[in-house]
C-alpha positions in Angstrom: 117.9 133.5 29.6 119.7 134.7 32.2 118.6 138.4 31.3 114.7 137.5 31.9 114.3 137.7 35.0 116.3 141.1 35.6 113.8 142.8 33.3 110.7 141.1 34.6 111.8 142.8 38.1 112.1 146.1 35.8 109.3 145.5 34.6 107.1 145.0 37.6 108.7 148.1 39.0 107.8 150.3 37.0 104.0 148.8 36.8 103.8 149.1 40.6 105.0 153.0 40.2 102.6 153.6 37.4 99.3 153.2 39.4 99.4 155.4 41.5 99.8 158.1 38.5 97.3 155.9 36.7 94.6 155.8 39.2 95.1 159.2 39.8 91.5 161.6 39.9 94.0 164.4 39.5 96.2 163.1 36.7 95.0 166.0 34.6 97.0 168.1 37.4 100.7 167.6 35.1 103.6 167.8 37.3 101.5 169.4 40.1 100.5 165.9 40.8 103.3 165.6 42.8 102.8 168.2 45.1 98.7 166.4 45.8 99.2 164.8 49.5 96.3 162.3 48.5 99.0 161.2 45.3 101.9 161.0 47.6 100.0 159.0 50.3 99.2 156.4 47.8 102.8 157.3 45.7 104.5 156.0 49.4 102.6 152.9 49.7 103.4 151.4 46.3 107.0 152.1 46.5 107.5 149.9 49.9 105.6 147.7 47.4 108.3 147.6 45.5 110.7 147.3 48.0 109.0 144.5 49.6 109.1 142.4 46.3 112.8 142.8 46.3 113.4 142.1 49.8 110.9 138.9 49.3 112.7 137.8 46.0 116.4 138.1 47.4 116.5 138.2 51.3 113.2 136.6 52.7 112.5 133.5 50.1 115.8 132.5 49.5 116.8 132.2 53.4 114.0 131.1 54.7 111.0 130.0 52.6 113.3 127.7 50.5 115.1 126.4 53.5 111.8 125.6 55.3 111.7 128.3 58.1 108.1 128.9 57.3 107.3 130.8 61.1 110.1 133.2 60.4 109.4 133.9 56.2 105.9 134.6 58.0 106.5 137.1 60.7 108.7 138.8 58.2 105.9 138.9 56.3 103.8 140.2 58.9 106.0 142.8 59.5 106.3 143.8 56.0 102.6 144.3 55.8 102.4 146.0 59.1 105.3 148.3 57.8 103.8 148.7 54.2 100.2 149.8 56.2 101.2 152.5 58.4 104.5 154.0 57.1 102.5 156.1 54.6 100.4 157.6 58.1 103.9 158.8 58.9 104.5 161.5 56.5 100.6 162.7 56.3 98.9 164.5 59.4 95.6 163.9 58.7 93.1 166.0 60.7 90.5 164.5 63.3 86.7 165.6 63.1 85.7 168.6 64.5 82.3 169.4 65.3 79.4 167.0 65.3 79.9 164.3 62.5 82.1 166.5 60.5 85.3 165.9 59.6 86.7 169.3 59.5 88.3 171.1 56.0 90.6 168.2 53.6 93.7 169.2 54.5 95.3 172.0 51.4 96.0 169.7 47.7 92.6 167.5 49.3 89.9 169.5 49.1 87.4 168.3 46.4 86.2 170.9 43.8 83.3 173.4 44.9 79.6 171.8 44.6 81.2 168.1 45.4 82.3 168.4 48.9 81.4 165.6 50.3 78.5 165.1 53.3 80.2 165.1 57.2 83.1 166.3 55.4 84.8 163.2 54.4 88.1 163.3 52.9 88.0 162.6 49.2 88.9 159.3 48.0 92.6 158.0 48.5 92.8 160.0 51.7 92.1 157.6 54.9 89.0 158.6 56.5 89.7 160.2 60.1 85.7 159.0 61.3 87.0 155.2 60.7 89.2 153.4 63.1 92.7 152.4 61.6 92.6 148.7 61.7 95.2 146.1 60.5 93.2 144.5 57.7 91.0 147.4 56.9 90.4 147.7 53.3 91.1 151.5 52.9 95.0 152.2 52.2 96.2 149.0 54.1 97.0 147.8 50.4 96.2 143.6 51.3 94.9 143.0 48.1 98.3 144.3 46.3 100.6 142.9 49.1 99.4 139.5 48.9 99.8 140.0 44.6 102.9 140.9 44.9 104.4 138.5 48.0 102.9 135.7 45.6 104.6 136.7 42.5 107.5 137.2 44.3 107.2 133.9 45.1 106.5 132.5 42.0 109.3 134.0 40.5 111.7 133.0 42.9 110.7 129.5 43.3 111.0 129.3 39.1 114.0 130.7 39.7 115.2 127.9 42.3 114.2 125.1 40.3 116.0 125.8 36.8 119.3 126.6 38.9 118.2 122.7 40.8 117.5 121.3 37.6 121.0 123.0 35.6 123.2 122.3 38.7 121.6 118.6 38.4 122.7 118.3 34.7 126.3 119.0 35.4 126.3 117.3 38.1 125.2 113.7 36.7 128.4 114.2 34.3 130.6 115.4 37.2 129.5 112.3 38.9 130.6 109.7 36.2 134.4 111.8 35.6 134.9 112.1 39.3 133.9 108.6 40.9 135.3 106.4 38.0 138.4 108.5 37.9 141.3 107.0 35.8 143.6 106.8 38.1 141.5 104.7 40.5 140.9 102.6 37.3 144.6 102.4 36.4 145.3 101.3 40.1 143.3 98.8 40.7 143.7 97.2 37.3 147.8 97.0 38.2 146.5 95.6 41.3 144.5 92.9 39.5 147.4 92.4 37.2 149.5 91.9 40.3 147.1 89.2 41.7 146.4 87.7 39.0 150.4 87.0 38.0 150.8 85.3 41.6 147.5 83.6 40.7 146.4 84.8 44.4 142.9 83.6 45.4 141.8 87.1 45.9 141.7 88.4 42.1 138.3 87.1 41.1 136.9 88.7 44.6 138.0 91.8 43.8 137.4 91.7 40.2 133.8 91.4 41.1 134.0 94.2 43.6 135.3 96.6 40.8 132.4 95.4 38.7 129.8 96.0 41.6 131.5 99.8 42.3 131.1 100.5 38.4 127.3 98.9 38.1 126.4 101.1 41.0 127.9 104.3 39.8 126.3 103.9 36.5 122.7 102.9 37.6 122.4 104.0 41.4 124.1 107.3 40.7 120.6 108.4 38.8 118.4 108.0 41.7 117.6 111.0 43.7 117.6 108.7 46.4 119.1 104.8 47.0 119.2 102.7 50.3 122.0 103.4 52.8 122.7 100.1 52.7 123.8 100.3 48.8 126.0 103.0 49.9 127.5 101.2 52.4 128.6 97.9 50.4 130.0 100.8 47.4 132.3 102.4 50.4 133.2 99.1 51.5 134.0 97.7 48.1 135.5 100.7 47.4 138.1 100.7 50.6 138.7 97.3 49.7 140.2 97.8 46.5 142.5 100.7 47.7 143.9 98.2 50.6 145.6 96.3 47.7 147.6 98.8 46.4 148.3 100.2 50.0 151.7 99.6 51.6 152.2 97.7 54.9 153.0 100.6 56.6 150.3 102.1 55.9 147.7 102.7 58.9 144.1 102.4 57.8 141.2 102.1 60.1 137.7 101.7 58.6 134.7 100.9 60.4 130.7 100.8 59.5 128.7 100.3 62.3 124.8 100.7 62.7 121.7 99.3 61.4 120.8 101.2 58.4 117.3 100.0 58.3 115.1 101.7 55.9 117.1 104.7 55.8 117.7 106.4 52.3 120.4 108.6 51.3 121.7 110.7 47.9 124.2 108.2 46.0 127.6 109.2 46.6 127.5 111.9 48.8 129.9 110.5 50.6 132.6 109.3 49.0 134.3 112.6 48.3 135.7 112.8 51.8 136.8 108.9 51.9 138.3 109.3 48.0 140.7 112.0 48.9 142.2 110.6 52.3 143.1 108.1 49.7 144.5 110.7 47.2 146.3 113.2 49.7 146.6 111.0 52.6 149.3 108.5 51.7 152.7 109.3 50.8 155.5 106.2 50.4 158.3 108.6 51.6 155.8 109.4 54.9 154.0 107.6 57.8 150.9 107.6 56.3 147.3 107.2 58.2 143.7 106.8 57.6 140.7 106.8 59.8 137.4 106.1 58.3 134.1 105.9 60.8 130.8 105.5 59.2 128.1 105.4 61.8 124.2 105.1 60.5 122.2 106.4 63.4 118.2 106.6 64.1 117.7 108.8 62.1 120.8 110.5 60.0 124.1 109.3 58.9 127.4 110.8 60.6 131.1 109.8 58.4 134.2 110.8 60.2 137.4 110.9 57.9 140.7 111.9 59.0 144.2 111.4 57.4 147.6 112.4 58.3 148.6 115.3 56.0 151.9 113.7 53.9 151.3 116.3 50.7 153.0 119.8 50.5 150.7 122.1 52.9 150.7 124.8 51.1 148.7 123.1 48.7 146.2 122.3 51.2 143.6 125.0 51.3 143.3 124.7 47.4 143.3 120.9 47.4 140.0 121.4 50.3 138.2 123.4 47.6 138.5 121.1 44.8 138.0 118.5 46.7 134.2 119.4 48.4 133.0 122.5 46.3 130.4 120.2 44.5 129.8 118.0 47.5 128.7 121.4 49.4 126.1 122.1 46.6 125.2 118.6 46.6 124.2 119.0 50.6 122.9 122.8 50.0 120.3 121.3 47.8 119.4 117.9 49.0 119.5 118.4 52.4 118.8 122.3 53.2 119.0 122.9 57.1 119.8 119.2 57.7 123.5 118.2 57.9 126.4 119.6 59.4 130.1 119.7 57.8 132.9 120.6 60.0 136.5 120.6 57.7 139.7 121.0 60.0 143.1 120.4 59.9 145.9 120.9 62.6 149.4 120.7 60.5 149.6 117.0 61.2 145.8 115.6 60.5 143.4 116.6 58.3 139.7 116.1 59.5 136.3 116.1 58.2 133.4 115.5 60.1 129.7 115.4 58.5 126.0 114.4 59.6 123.1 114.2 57.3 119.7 113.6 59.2 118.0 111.6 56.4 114.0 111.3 58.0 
């Protein structure tokens, strides 16, 4: 599979630098061919081709076609065709008419065999004709037909491309999902916490009993939605937070807040509690003062979370422990929300922040 679509670009290639030895009038020429200006005109012309359909597939389509820059993937566009169009004029001096409506002798490698020179000396065919103005969408060598064939196949390809990466990363992702949300030692956590309550038969075991069912009901059906309301996300953070204050310390600062009217906003299920789950993990130590800010704010039209936590784990650990933690996350937002969220991740020694806005219309 993942050799396919290396040798369909091969293979497009080396079609687009067969015709113009295909199409050739002089192909019976052998190697002198190559040495026929009107050859090497057209020769020129289907190698930017070529190199337009790479620059398409990797540079143009993937930065800003998929990400939805369309004015900028078309003015490099634009450009490509003007570039493709008028490069080949570069290396070929073509001579203007002289004389009334004659075009003067076909440069040497043009001129047609005795008996068929053609009237008002036109050049033969493949050469541009020096009587005709050079215009931008011209039909003679300004190659529109083939550009257009091969910007869409380009695109085509790429977009196939795209999707089967969407639909793999999506597979691995629904499992990564289920292993990392319902981790066991959440699980193990909150059960001892249960236990706990339940042994001093406090009032608040059955609540959170229910709120552990909730969290576990929502992972498992929610979490296969592309999409869920914001305000399902926010009762599965606030569930969640609840649960971890029972097994929290006194000591222990935490601050959480929701504010905002979530409205009819809609959002990718847990794509957000990454960055709460590990101020959690790597923000409380027994031995330390530990802290925890939490700020979810649903705005007009986006979301913006705000975690911090006072670093209490070995710091050396750190950068590896930020990688772990959000790699996934990042793809999550790379393909959900291309172009529409920003993720700010620092730390000073002493806190560690993270900072993130999704604009969700």
């Amino acid at each position: 599979m993942k050799l396919r679509t290396p040798l369909a670009q091969i293979f497009i290639g080396i079609v687009l630098l067969s015709i113009p030895f295909i199409t050739s009038p002089d192909l019976q020429s052998g190697i002198k061919l190559l040495q026929i200006k009107p050859f090497q005109y057209n020769f020129i012309g289907y190698l930017l081709l070529l190199v337009f359909f790479y620059v398409n597939y990797y540079v143009f389509i993937p930065h800003y076609y998929i990400p939805k820059k369309y004015w900028m993937f078309t003015g490099f566009l634009m450009i490509s065709y003007v570039i493709i169009t008028y490069v080949p004029d570069l290396f070929f001096d073509i001579p203007k008419p002289t004389g009334p409506g004659a075009g003067g002798p076909p440069p040497q490698g043009m001129r047609p065999p005795d008996g068929m020179q053609p009237p008002g000396g036109m050049p033969p065919a493949g050469v541009p004709n020096p009587n005709e103005p050079s215009t931008l969408f011209s039909f003679r060598e300004s190659y529109i037909i083939q550009f257009l064939i091969v910007a869409g196949l380009s695109l085509l390809m790429r977009l196939n491309a795209h999707l089967k990466q969407i639909q793999q990363e999506k597979l691995i992702a629904e499992v990564s999902y289920l292993k990392a949300q319902i981790n066991p030692h959440f699980l193990f956590n909150t059960l001892n916490s249960l236990y706990a309550l339940a042994l001093r038969k406090s009032d608040e075991a059955p609540e959170a009993i229910l709120k552990l069912s909730g969290m576990m009901r929502y992972v498992v059906t929610e979490s296969k939605h592309t999409k869920v309301p914001l305000k399902k996300e926010f009762a599965y953070l606030k569930d969640y937070v609840a649960l971890q204050k029972l097994r929290l310390a006194q000591d222990v600062k935490l601050t959480f807040n929701i504010t905002g009217d979530p409205k009819h906003l809609e959002i990718a299920p847990l794509i957000l509690i990454t960055y709460i789950e590990n101020a959690f993990k790597y923000g409380i130590n027994p031995d330390e003062d530990s802290e925890i800010i939490i700020n979810v704010e649903a705005k007009e039209k986006g979301i913006a979370l705000h975690v911090s936590n006072r670093i209490v784990v070995d710091k050396t650990l750190l950068p590896e422990i930020s990688e772990e933690g959000h790699k996934n996350t990042r793809k999550r937002l790379d393909h959900l929300y291309p172009s529409k969220y920003k993720l700010s991740i620092d730390e000073d020694g002493e806190m560690y922040r993270v900072k993130l806005y999704i604009e969700l219309l």
